[in-house]
N, C-alpha and C positions, 0 to 999 in steps of 0.2 A: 753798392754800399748805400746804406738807408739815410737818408738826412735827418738830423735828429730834430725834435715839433724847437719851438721857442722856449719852453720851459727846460726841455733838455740841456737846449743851450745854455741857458741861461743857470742852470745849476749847475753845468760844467766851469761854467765861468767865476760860478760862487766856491767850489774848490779850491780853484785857484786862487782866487783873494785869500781862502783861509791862509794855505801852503805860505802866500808872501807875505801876510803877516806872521807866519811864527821865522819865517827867513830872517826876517827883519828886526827879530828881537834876537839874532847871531850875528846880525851885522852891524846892528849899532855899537855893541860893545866893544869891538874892534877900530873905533871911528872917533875923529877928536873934532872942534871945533865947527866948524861950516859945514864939515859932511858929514858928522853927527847929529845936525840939526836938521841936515837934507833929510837924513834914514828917519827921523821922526816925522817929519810933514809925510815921509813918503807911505810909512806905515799909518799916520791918521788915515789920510786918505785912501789908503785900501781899506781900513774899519767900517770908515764911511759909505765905502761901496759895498761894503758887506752885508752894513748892517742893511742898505736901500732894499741890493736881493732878498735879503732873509726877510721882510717886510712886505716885498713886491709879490717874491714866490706864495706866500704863507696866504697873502688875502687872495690871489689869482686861483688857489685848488694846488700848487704846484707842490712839487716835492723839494723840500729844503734839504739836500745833503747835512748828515752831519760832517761838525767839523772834530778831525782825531785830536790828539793828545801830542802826537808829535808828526814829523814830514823828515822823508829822508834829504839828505842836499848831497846839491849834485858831486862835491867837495868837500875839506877840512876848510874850516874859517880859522883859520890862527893868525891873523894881521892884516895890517890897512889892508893888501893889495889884495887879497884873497878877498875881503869884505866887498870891497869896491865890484871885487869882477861878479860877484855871486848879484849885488846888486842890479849888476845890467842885465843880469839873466833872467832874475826874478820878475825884470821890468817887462820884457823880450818876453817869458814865459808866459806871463799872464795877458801879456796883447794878444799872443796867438788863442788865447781859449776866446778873447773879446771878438778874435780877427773871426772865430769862426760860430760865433755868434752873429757876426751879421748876415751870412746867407740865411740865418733862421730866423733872423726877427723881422718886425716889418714896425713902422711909427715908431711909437716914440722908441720903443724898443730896440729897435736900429739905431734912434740915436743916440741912445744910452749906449750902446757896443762901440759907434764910433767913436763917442766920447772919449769912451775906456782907452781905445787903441790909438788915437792919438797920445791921449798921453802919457801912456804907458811908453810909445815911441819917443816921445820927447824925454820922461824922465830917464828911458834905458839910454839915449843919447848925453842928455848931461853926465849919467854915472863915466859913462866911457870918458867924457874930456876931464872929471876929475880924477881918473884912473890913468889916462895919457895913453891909453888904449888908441889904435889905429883900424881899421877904419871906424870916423865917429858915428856915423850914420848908414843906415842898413836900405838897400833900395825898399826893400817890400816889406814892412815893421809887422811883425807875428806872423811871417811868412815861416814853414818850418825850411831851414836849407837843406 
């Protein structure tokens, strides 16, 4: 199997942030107080990473995937708990495109991917303890099982 260059990665990665931000505008709506405040930092924060690649790819020569109109999910969201679990996936989802990012990048680029996967691992971790989901943490975070 061919290793994809840095840009590959890195536009697979940009997929991804699109897909969790439109996740995240079906999960907020399901979500009251502190965790509806969580699902808005968590969606800023993938925009942010969005918008870096769409910036990054576009002056590098790279190819900026578009982004669609809609994403299928993995689920029906109709309440808290569905919202929540969709959340750690979303989270979990998109570390694994970051996680497979870093065999392709190198500097800063690498550390842009680990970035991403740490905390992408940490926010899919807090999704789970306010979901009351078991186990909270995952040994290998965007590892696929």
């Amino acid at each position: 199997m061919r290793q994809p260059s840095a840009a590959e990665a890195l536009a697979s990665a940009l997929s991804a942030e699109y897909a969790a931000i439109y996740a995240y505008g079906r999960i907020g709506v399901r979500l009251t107080g502190a965790a509806r405040d969580s699902a808005r930092q968590a969606e800023a924060a993938h925009r942010r990473r969005r918008d870096t690649l769409v910036v990054q790819l576009s002056t590098s020569g790279g190819t900026v995937p578009p982004d669609r109109a809609g994403y299928a999910l993995p689920f029906p969201v109709t309440d808290r708990a569905s919202a929540l679990r969709l959340a750690a996936e979303v989270e979990e989802r998109t570390a694994a495109h970051w996680r497979a990012a870093l065999a392709a990048t190198t500097g800063a680029d690498r550390d842009q991917a680990l970035a991403a996967l740490v905390e992408y691992a940490v926010r899919a971790t807090r999704w789970r303890k306010t979901a009351g989901t078991a186990p909270l943490t995952v040994p290998f975070p965007g590892r696929p099982t």
